[in-house]
C-alpha positions in Angstrom: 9.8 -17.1 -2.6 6.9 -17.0 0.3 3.9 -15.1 -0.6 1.5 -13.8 2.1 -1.9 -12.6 1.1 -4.3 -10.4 3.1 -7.4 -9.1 2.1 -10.1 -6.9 4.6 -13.1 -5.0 4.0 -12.3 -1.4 3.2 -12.8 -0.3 6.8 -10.4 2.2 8.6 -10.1 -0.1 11.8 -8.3 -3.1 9.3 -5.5 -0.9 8.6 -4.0 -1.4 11.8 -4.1 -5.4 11.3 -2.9 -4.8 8.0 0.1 -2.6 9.5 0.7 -5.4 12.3 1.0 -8.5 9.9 3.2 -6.2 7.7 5.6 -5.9 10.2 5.1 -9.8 11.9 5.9 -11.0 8.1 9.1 -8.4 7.3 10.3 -9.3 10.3 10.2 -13.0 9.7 11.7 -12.6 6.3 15.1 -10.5 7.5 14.2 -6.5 7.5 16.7 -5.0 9.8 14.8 -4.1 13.0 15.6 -0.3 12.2 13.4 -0.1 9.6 10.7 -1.8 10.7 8.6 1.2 11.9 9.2 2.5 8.3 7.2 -0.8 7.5 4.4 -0.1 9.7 4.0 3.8 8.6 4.3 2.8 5.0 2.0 -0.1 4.7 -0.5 2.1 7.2 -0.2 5.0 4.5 -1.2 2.7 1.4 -3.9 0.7 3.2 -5.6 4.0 4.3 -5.2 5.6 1.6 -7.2 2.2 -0.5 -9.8 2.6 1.8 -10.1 6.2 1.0 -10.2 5.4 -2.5 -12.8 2.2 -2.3 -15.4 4.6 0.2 -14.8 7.4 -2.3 -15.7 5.3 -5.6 -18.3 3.2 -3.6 -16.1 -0.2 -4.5 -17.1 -3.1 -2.4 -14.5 -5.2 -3.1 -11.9 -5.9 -0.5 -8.2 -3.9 -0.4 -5.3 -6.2 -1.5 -1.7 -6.8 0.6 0.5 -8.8 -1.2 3.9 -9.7 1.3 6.5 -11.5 -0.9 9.0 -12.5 0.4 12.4 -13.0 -1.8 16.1 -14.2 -1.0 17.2 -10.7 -1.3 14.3 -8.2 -0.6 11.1 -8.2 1.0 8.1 -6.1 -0.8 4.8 -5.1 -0.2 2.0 -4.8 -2.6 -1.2 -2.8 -1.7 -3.8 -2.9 -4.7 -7.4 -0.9 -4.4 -10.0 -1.5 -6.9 -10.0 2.4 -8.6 -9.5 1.1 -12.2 -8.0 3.2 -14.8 -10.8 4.8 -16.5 -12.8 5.5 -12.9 -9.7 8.3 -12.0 -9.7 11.2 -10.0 -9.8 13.3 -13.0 -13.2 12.1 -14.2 -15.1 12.1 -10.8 -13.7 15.5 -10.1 -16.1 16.8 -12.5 -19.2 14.9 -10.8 -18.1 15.1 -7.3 -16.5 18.8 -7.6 -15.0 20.2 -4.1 -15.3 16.7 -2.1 -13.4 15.2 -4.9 -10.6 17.3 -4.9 -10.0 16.9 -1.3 -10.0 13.0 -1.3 -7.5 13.9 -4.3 -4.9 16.1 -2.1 -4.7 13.5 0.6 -4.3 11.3 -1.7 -1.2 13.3 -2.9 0.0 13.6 0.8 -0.3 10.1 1.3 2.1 9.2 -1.7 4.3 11.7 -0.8 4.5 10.0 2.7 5.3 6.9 1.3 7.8 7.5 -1.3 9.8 9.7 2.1 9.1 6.3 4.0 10.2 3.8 1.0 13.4 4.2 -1.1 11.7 1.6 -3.6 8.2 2.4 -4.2 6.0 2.1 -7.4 2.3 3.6 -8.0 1.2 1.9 -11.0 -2.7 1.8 -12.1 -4.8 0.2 -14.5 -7.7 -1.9 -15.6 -7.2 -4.1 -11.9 -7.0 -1.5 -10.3 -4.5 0.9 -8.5 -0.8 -0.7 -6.7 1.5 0.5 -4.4 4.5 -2.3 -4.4 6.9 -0.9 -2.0 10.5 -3.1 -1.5 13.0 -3.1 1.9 16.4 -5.2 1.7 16.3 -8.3 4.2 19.6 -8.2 6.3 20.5 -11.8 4.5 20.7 -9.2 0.9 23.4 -7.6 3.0 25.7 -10.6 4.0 25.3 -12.8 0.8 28.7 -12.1 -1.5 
């Protein structure tokens, strides 16, 4: 099992290196070449969408990507650092109408993804938020 890590500053203009090592890794580890743009859009979708989340909660610390690479699959972790108890739900109520827009695209966003992934998870907590998003490497396909 390879692991690549990536972290950047929570800057719009890293999500397209972000997108571009995605791909250069899944590649590498046996995505079908088909999908590959499906890579690309989905990791672009959960990097921005981190980034909207760190400039919206003022976070400084960087956005996680996790590539892992397994014998079968090939997934795709994107953490941002919105824990648990700093929600949308609580800063609606201090942030009002800007709040509730960074919430919709935030909505939109998921819904991208998951019409992008097959395999996707949003999980959050006390580290923070994680998108882990999975592809089947074309070796999945010809192993018995």
């Amino acid at each position: 099992m390879a692991t690549v890590e990536l972290r950047f500053s929570a800057l719009p203009e890293h999500v397209r290196t972000a997108r571009l090592v995605a791909a250069a890794v899944a590649r590498r580890a046996g995505v079908d070449e088909a999908v590959l743009d499906e890579v690309r859009l989905a990791v672009g979708e959960a990097c921005s969408r981190a980034v909207g989340l760190h400039e919206s909660h003022d976070i400084a610390a960087p956005v996680r990507v996790l590539l892992i690479e397994d014998e079968k699959k090939f997934s795709i972790e994107v953490g941002d650092g919105v824990t648990g108890d700093s929600g949308t739900a609580r800063g609606a109520e201090a942030e009002g109408v800007a709040e509730s827009e960074a919430e919709g695209e935030d909505e939109m966003g998921l819904a991208v993804i998951s019409g992008l992934v097959d395999d996707v998870e949003v999980t959050a907590g006390k580290d923070g938020g994680l998108i882990r998003m999975t592809w089947p490497t074309t070796t999945a396909a010809v192993l018995p």
